[in-house]
N, C-alpha and C positions, 0 to 999 in steps of 0.2 A: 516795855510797852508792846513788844511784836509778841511775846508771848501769851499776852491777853489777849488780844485782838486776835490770836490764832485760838484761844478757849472759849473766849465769845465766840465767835463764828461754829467753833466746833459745834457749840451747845445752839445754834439758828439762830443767834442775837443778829440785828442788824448794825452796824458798826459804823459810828463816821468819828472822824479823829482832825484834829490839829493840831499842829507843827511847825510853827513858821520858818525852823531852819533846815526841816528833812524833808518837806515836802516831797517834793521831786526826786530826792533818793529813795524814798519808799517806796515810790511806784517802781524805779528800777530795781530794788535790792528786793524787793515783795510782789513778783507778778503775781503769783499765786492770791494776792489779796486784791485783786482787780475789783469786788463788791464793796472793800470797803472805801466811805463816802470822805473824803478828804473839804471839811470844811474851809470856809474863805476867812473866818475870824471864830476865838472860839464861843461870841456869843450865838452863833448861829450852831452849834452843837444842841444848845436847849432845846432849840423846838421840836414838840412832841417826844422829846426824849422820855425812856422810862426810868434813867441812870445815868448821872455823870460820874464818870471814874477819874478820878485828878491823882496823875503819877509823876507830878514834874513840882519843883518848888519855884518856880520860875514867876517873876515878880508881877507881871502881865495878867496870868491866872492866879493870883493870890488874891490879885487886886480888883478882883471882877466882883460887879456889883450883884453878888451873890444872890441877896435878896428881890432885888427886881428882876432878876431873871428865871426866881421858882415859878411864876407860872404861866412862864413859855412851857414846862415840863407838864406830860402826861400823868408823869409820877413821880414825884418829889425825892428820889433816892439820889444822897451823894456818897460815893464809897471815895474816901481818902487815903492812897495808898503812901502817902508820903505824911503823914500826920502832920500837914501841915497850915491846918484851916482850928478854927477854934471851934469845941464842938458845941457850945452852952449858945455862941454864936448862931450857925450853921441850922441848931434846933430852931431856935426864936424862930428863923428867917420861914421856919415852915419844912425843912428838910428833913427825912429820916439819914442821920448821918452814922455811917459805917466806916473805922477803922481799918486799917492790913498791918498788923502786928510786925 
């Protein structure tokens, strides 16, 4: 995850992430990422978001009401780096869904 959020940023994305068990080690093991925005739940990720990037297979965000939440998004893009959301799914819901081989 830190590796993205250091390529995002490289490239001027604006970043917010959750975690609910590293939180607070992130801010210390990551001062350097003081911009990015550490949400309180990850439905609050959506809003206005241009990309959600899901790199965890963690049951919490599997389980997220995928489709009520596309249009808190500015722009419907999910990149799945963990293949682990269905993609036939993900489309219906209104997503452009993108893989990480």
């Amino acid at each position: 995850m830190i590796e993205i959020i250091r390529r995002l940023l490289d490239h001027g994305a604006r970043v917010s992430a959750h975690d609910p068990k590293a939180a607070e080690a992130f801010r210390l093991q990551q001062p350097d990422m003081a911009e990015v925005e550490l949400a309180a739940g990850p439905e609050a990720l959506f809003e206005g978001a241009d990309a959600i990037v899901l790199v965890t297979e963690w049951k919490q965000y599997l389980g997220l009401d995928w489709a009520g939440l596309r249009p808190r998004m500015r722009a419907p893009v999910l990149v799945d780096g963990r293949n682990a959301l269905n993609r036939v799914e993900m489309e219906a819901a209104g997503y452009r869904y993108l893989r990480i081989p």
